[in-house]
N, C-alpha and C positions, 0 to 999 in steps of 0.2 A: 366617817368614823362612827356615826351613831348607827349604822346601817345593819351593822353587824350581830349586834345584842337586839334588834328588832327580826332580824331574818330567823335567830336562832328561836326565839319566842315563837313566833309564829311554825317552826317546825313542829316543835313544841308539840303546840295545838292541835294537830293533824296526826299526830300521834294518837292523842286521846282520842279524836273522831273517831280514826279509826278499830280504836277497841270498842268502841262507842257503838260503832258499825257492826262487830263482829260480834259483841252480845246481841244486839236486835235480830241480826240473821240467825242467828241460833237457837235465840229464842222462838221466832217463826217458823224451822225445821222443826221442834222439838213439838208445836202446838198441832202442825199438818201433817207431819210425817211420823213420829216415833211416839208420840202420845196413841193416834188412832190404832195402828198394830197394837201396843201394848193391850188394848182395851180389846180389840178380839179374837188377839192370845187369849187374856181371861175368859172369854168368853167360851171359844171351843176347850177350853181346861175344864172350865165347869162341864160341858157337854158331855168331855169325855168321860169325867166323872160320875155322871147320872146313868150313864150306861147301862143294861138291863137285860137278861134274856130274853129275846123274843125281837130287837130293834132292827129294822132291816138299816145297813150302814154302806158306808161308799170306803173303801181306802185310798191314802195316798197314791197306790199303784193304779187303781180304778176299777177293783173286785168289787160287786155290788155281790151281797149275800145278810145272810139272818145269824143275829150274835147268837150262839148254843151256850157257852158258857164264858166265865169273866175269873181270873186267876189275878186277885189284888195286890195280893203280896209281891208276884213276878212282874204285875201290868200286865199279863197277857190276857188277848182275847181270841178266842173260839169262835170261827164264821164257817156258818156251813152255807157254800157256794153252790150244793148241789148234792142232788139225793145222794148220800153217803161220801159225800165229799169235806170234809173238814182242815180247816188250813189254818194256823197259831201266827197269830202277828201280834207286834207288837201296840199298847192301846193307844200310843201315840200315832199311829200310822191310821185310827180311823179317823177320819174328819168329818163329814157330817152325817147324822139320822135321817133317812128320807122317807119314815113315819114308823109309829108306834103300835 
């Protein structure tokens, strides 16, 4: 008879473990995985922001070319790919400067 109110207790407990469990893993995703991204989103945001006439840049797509001009208000950026070659992408599509 007493067995009963001791099993239930003890489920109990294992309950709490378990959310116990599921904050600590969470917390370890958040410190290894989604903290580091956030940090170098900020970082090419800022990049993309510095932006400048004259930067030679890479896009998303993989056109390597020199920024001609910068349109803030629309985000758009001007890479001339090639003597008289000019192509408008958006400034979220460059990623990185590969020198100034």
């Amino acid at each position: 008879m007493n067995l009963i109110p001791l099993q239930a207790a003890g489920a109990q407990g294992g309950g709490l473990q378990m959310i116990i469990m599921m904050v600590v893993l969470f917390a370890i995703m958040y410190f290894f995985m989604i903290r580091p991204q956030q940090k170098k989103q900020k970082e090419l945001q800022k990049m993309r922001d510095a932006l400048k006439v004259g930067d030679r840049v890479v896009t998303s797509g993989g056109l390597h070319g020199t920024v001609s001009s910068i349109n803030e208000e629309q985000r758009l950026v001007v890479i001339n790919a090639d003597k008289g070659v000019n192509l408008t992408f958006s400034k979220d599509a460059v990623t990185p400067i590969i020198e100034k």
